[in-house]
Phi, psi and omega in degrees: 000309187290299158328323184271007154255355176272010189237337164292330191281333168305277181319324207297314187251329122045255184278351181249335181287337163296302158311333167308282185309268224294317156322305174303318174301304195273356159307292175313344200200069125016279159322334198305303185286309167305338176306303209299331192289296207348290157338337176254346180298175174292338183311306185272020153284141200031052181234151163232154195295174144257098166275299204239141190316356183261334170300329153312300188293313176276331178303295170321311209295307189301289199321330179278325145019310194241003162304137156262347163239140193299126190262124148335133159268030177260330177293352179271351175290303176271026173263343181272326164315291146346307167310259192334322156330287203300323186260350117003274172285017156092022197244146189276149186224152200213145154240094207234123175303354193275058170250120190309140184294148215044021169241178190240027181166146177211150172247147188232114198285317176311321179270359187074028191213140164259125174269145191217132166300114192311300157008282209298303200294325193258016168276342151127187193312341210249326171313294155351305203274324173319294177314314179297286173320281205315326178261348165273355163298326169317308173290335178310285185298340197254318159273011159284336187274293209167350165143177199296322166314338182271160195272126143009118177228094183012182168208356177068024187244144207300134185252167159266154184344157170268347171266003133355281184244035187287342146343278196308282192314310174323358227265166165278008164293331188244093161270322191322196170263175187299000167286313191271340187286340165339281182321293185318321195283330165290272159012277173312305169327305215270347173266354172280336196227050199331311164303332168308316183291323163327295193275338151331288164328319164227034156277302197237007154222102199290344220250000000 
């Protein structure tokens, strides 16, 4: 009698010292709970992840498909740089139709992921790499902000003219006020100058 009650006292304190423990992990990790889900967002349905160097290979492999001109194999490195980059820092890269309409990539900082449009992909290598910079600027900005969960934040680094991309920012995706077209215009510099993200990239998010 006495041992099944010292073993209710146990589970008894147990169980709130778990829930406790398990409250703290995810205060400290945020993040945490979108890992576990991810595999289940809507993103990834009939989405494919880019995990593994053959999944690299085979992504390169469709864009190049749509050359229409011979592309440098440096714009192909330096889309596996990237790759490596991003799943480094823990950010998921998806080839997904769950992408906001007109655009051809998106980052999404709650789930940790760059989604890019199979679209996109079959547009050939240099669009590809273009897109791929623009959204690791993103993730860029976001860990200028505080870390990958934050929303896009300036990063203060030299753009190009704003009549450039003036195409772009006019687009109804950047409807916002001039703060977000800010954000854009880094972005846009920065998918122009495809090697850039790269060091971006492990400039502001160290961690």
């Amino acid at each position: 009698m006495e041992a099944s009650l010292s073993v209710k006292t146990v589970i008894a304190w147990l169980l709130p010292i778990g829930l406790a423990g398990c409250y703290l992990y995810l205060i400290s990790n945020p993040r945490a709970v979108s890992h576990w889900l991810a595999p289940y967002s809507p993103s990834s349905r009939n989405a494919w992840l880019i995990k593994t160097p053959a999944d690299v290979e085979l992504l390169i492999g469709q864009a190049q498909k749509a050359d229409r001109e011979t592309v440098q194999q440096s714009v192909h490195g330096t889309m596996r740089e990237l790759i490596a980059g991003l799943q480094a820092k823990g950010v998921r890269l998806l080839i997904s139709e769950n992408v906001m309409e007109h655009a051809g990539g998106e980052w999404d900082p709650g789930m940790a992921e760059i989604r890019i449009r199979p679209s996109t992909v079959t547009m050939g290598s240099m669009v590809l790499a273009e897109v791929l910079a623009h959204e690791t600027a993103h993730v860029s900005q976001s860990c200028r902000a505080g870390g990958l969960g934050k929303n896009s934040e300036p990063m203060g680094i030299k753009v190009n003219t704003a009549e450039a991309f003036q195409h772009q920012l006019d687009s109804p995706l950047y409807k916002g006020p001039p703060s977000s077209k800010a954000i854009e215009l880094e972005t846009f510099s920065v998918g122009a100058n495809p090697p850039w993200a790269i060091k971006l990239l492990d400039y502001f998010c160290k961690g």
